[in-house]
N, C-alpha and C positions, 0 to 999 in steps of 0.2 A: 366334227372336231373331237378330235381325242381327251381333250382338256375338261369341254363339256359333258362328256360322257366318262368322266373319270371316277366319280362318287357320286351318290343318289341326292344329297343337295343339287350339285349343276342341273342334275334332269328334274329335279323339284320345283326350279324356279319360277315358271313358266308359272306354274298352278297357286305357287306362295302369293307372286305379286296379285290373281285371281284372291286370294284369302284376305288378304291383307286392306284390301279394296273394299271389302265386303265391312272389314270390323271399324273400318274411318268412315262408312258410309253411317254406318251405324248410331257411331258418337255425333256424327256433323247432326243426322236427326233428331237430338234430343231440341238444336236450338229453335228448331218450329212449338214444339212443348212447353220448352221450359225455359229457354233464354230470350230468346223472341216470339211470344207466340201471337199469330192476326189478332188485332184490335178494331181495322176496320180495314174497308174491301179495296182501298186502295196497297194495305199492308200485303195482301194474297202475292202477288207476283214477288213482291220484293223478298218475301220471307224465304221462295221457290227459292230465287237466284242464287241468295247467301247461303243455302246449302249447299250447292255446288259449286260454287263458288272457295267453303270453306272445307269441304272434301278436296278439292283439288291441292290445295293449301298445305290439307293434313298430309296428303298423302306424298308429299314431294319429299322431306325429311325420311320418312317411312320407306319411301323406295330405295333413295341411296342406303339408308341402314340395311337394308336386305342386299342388294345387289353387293354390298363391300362383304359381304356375310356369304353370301353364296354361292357366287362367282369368283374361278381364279384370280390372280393380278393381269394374267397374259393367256391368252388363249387363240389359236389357230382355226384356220377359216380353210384351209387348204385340200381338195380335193384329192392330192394322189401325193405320195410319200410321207404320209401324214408319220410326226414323231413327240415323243413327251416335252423336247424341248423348242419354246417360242420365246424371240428374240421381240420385246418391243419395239414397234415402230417400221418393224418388217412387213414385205407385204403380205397380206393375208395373214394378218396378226389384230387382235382388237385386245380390250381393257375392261375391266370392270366400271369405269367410270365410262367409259364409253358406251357401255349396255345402258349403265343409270341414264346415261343422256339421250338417248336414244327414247328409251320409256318416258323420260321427262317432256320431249318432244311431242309425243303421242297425248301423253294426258293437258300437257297444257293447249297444244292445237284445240282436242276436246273442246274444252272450255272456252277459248276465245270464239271457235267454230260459233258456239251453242250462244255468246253474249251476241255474236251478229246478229244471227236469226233471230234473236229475243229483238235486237231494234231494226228489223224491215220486218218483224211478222207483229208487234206489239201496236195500239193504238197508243201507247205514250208517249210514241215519237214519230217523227214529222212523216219519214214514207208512207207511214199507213194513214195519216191524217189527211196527206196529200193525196193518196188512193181516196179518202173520203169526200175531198172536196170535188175531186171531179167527176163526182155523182151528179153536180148540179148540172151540168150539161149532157149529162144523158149516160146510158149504160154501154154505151160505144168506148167513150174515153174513160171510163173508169176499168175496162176490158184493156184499154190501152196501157192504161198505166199499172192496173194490176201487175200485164205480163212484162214491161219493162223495170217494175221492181223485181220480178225473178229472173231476170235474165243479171240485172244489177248484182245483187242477192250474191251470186256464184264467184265473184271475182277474188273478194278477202278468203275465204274459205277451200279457194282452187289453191291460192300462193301458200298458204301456212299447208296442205297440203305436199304443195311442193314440195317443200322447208323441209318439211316431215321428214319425207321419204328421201330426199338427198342426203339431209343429215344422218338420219341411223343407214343409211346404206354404205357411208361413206366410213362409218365408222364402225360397222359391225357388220355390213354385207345382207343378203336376205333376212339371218337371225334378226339384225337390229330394227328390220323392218315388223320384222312378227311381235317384236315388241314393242315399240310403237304400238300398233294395232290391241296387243295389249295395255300397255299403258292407258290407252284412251277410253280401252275398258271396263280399267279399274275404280273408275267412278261409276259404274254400272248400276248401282244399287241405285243411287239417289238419281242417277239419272234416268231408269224406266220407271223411279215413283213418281216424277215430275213430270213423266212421259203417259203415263196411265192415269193421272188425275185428270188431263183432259177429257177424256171420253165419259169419266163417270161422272163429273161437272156436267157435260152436256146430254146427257142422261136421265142426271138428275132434274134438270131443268127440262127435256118432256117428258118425263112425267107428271112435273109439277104444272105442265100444261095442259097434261090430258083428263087427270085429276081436277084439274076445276079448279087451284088451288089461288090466293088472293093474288094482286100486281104486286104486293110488297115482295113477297115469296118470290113471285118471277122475278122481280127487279136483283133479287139478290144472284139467284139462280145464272141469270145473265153476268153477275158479276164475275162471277168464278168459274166461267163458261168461256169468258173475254181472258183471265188470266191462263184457263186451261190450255186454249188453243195457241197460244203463246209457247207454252212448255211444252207442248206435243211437238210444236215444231224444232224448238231445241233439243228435244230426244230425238226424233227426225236426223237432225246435223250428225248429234254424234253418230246415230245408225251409219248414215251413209257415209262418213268418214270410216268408223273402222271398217266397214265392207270392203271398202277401195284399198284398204292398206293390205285387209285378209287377204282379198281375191292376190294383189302385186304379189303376197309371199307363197301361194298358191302355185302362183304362175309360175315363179321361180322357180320352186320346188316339178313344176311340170316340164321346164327348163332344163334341168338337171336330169330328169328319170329321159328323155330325149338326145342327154348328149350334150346338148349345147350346155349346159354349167358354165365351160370354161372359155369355150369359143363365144359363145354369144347368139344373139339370131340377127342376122341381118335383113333388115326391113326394106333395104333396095334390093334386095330380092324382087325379080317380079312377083312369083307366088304367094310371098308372104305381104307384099304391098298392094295388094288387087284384093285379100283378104284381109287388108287393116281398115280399106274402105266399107268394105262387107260388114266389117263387126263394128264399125260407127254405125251403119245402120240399124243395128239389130235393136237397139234401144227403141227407137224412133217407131220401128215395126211391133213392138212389144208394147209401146202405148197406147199406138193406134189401138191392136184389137182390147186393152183394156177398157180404153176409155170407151171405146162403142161397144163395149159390154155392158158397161152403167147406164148407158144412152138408150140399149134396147132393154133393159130391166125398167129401168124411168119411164118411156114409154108406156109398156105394159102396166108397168104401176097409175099412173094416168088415167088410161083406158078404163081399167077397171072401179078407180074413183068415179070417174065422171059416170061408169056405166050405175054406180049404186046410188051417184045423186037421182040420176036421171030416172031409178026405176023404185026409189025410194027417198022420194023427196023429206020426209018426217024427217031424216038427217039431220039437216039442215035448221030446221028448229026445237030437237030434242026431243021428238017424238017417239024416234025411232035410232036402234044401235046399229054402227055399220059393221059390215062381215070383215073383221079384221083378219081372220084365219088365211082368207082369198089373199090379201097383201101380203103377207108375212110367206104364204106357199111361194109368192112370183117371186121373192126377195132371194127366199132359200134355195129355188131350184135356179133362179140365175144366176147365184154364186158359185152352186155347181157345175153348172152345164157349161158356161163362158167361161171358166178360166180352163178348160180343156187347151182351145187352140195356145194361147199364151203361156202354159205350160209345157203343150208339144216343144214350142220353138224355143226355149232353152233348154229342156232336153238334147235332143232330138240335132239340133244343129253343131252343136260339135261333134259328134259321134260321126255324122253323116262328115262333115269336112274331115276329119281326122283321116277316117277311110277311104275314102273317095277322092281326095287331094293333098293329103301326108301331114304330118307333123308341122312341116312348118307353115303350111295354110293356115292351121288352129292359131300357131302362134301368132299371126297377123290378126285372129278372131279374137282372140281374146283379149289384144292389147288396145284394140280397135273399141271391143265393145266395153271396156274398162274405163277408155279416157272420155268417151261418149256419155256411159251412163250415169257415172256420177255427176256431171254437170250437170245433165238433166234431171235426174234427183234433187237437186237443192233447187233448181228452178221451180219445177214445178210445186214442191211441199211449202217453199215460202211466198211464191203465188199464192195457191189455196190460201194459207194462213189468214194471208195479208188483206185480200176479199173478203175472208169470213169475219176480222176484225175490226173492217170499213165496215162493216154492214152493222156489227155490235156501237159502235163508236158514232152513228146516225143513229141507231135507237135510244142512245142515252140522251138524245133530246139538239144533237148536232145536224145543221144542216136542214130542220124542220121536222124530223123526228121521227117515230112509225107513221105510218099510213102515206110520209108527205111522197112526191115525186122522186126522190133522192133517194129515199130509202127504199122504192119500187128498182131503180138503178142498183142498187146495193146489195138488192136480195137476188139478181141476175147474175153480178159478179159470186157474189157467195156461192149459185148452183153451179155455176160453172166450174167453179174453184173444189167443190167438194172433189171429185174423182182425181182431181190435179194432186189435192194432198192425200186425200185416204186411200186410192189405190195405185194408179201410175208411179207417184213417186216412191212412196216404201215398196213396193214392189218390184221395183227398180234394182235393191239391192240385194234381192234374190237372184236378178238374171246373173248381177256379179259374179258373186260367191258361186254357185250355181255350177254356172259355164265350168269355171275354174276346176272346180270338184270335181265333175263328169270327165274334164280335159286327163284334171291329174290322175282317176281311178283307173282310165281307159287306158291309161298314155303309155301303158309298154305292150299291151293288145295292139297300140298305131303304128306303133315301131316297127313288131314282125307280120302286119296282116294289111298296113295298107296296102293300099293297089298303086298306086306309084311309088312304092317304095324302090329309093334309089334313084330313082329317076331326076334328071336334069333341071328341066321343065319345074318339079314340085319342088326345087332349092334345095333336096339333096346335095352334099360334098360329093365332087367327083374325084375319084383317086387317079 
C-alpha cells in the first residue's frame, strides 16, 4: 500500500500499538499494589483477572487515539497499479477506523479467549469440580471427563477466532489480520506475568516440600499453585490464539511471494487437497513423538528412583541423601536428545514438500496444519489445566482428601495431564509459526527450483 508506506508514522504503527501496550500494562499493574492488593488466598485469582481484564479496557480508547493518529483516512490494498489516490468504499480500499477495529477484535478476542480458559481450567467452577467428582469412581472417568472438557474447551475460542479473522480480513485484508494478531498482543505484559506466576507458585511450593517446610506453608503454597495453573493456562489461550492469527498472515504473505495474492489457492485442487489432509496430520504426528518423549524421560526417571530406593534404602527414612544429580542428568539430556525428531518434522516438512511437490502442496500443508493445530492446542493445555486443578481441589479436603482413593484418581489425571499442558500443547504453536516462516523464507527458492514446477499434476496454471 502506497498510503502505508507514505510517512514513517504509517510504517511506525505496527511497533507504537507494541509500545503503547506495554505502558497500560504497566498502569493496570499498580492495582495488584496499590488499589487492590491480596488479602486472602481466595483474592489471588481475582486480583490476576482484573489486571487484564482492566489493560484490555485501557487499552481500547488508547488504540483508537493511535490508529486516528497514525493511519491515513483511506488507504489501498491493491496489488498492481497501485496510486496516491483511494476512493472509500472501493474495493481494495480500507479506513483507519477499520484498522482500529480490526486490532479491537484481536485484543478483545484475547481476553474473552483467556476468561473461558480461566472457567474450564479453574476449580471455581463447575467443569473442573465435575472433573473432580468423578474421581469417586475411579481414574478411568475422570481420564474421561478430563478429555471431554478439552475437547468442550475449543468451541467458544474457535468462533471468536473466527470472528477475528473474517472481521479484520474483511476490512483491512491480510494487514487487518496482522493486526489483530497484534492487538491481542498488546496486552502482552500483564498477560506473560499472569502466565509466569504459575510455574514459580509451583516451584515455590517444591521447594517448600523438599525443604521440610510446615503444612501451613504448604497449604498456602498449594493455594497460589491452584491460582497459578489457572493463569498459565490463560496465557496458553492468548499464545495459541495470536500464533494462529501470525501464522494466517504469514501464510498470506507466502501467498503473495508465490503468485497466488490475487488469484487465490484453490484447495479442490487435487494436490493441494491430499496435502490439506497431510498437514491436519502433522499436529497429531508432532504430539505423538512429544508425548512419548516425556513418557521415555518418566520412565527412566523411575528406574532410577526405584534403583536408589532399592540399593539405598536409608532414603526412605532419612538416613541417607538421594543422588539427585542422576535425576536432574536424565531430565536434561531427555530434553535434548527427544525434541531432535519433533523438531526435524517442522523443519524439515515443508522444505521437503515445497521441493519435491511445488508451491501449492505447501499451501494445502500449511492450511491443513494451521486449522488442526490450534484446535489441538487449546484441547490439550485446558485438559492438563483442568486435571492438575481436580487433583488441587480434592487436596483442599474435597471428595476425602489426600491419601483418600479420589485423590489416588486425581493424581493419574494430573500425570497424565502434565505433558498435555507443558509440552504438546505450547509447543504446538511453534509447529504454526514455524511451518509458516520456513514456507515464507524458502518460498521464492520453490518457485524457480521445485521439481514439478509447472507441472499439471502439482496445481500449476496451465497457460
Amino acid at each position: 500500500s502506497v498510503q502505508l508506506q507514505a510517512n514513517f508514522g504509517t510504517l511506525m504503527f505496527p511497533l507504537v500499538i507494541s509500545a503503547v501496550g506495554i505502558l497500560c500494562c504497566i498502569l493496570t499493574s499498580f492495582i495488584a499494589t496499590h488499589f487492590d492488593p491480596v488479602k486472602k488466598a481466595a483474592d489471588v485469582e481475582r486480583v490476576l483477572k482484573i489486571q487484564l481484564i482492566f489493560s484490555t479496557i485501557l487499552l481500547t480508547p488508547v488504540l483508537a487515539g493511535i490508529s486516528r493518529a497514525f493511519l491515513p483516512d483511506v488507504f489501498c490494498f491493491q496489488t498492481s497499479g497501485l496510486n496516491e489516490e483511494c476512493v472509500e468504499g472501493a474495493a481494495g480500499t480500507s479506513t483507519w477506523w477499520g484498522a482500529f477495529i480490526s486490532t479491537m477484535c484481536g485484543l478483545w478476542a484475547g481476553l474473552l479467549t483467556g476468561l473461558i480458559t480461566e472457567y474450564f481450567t479453574s476449580h471455581s467452577y463447575s467443569p473442573v469440580r465435575e472433573v473432580a467428582k468423578s474421581s469417586e469412581t475411579g481414574a478411568a472417568t475422570l481420564i474421561i471427563y478430563g478429555l471431554a472438557l478439552g475437547y468442550k474447551s475449543v468451541i467458544i475460542p474457535i468462533f471468536l477466532l473466527a470472528l477475528t479473522i473474517f472481521t479484520s480480513f474483511y476490512l483491512c485484508d491480510l494487514y487487518g489480520v496482522a493486526l489483530a494478531a497484534l492487538g491481542m498482543l498488546s496486552s502482552l505484559s500483564i498477560g506473560l506475568t499472569i502466565d509466569v506466576y504459575g510455574p514459580i507458585t509451583d516451584n515455590a511450593g517444591g521447594i517448600a516440600e523438599m525443604a521440610e517446610l510446615g503444612e501451613d506453608i504448604r497449604n498456602i503454597t498449594d493455594t497460589l499453585d491452584a491460582a497459578g495453573n489457572t493463569t498459565a493456562a490463560i496465557g496458553k489461550g492468548f499464545a495459541i490464539g495470536s500464533a494462529a492469527l501470525v501464522s494466517l498472515s504469514l501464510f498470506g504473505a507466502f501467498a503473495t511471494n508465490i503468485g497466488a495474492g490475487e488469484t487465490g489457492i484453490d484447495i479442490l485442487q487435487p494436490i493441494t487437497f491430499a496435502f490439506l489432509l497431510i498437514g491436519a496430520m502433522l499436529p497429531y504426528w508432532f504430539s505423538a513423538l512429544t508425548m512419548k518423549s516425556v513418557g521415555i524421560a518418566a520412565h527412566e526417571m523411575v528406574e532410577e528412583v526405584r534403583r536408589q530406593f532399592k540399593e539405598h534404602p536409608g532414603i526412605m527414612n532419612g538416613t541417607e541423601k538421594p543422588d539427585y544429580d542422576s535425576c536432574i542428568k536424565i531430565s536434561t539430556q531427555a530434553s535434548l536428545k527427544e525434541m531432535i525428531a519433533p523438531g526435524a518434522l517442522v523443519m524439515l516438512s515443508p522444505i521437503f514438500t515445497g521441493y519435491l511437490f511445488g508451491v501449492y502442496a505447501l499451501s494445502g500443508l500449511l492450511a491443513g496444519s494451521l486449522v488442526s493445530a490450534v484446535q489441538m492446542a487449546i484441547s490439550s493445555s485446558n485438559t492438563g489445566g483442568a486435571w492438575d486443578n481436580a487433583k488441587k481441589y480434592v487436596e483442599q479436603g474435597n471428595y476425602g482428601g489426600k491419601g483418600s482413593e479420589c485423590h489416588k484418581a486425581a493424581v493419574v489425571g494430573d500425570t497424565v495431564g502434565d505433558p498435555l499442558k507443558d509440552t504438546s500443547g505450547p509447543a504446538l504453536n511453534i509447529l504454526m509459526k514455524l511451518m509458516a516462516i520456513i514456507s515464507l523464507v524458502f518460498s521464492t527458492s520453490f518457485v524457480g527450483q521445485a521439481i514439478p514446477a509447472g507441472e499439471r499434476w502439482a496445481g500449476y496454471p496451465q497457460n
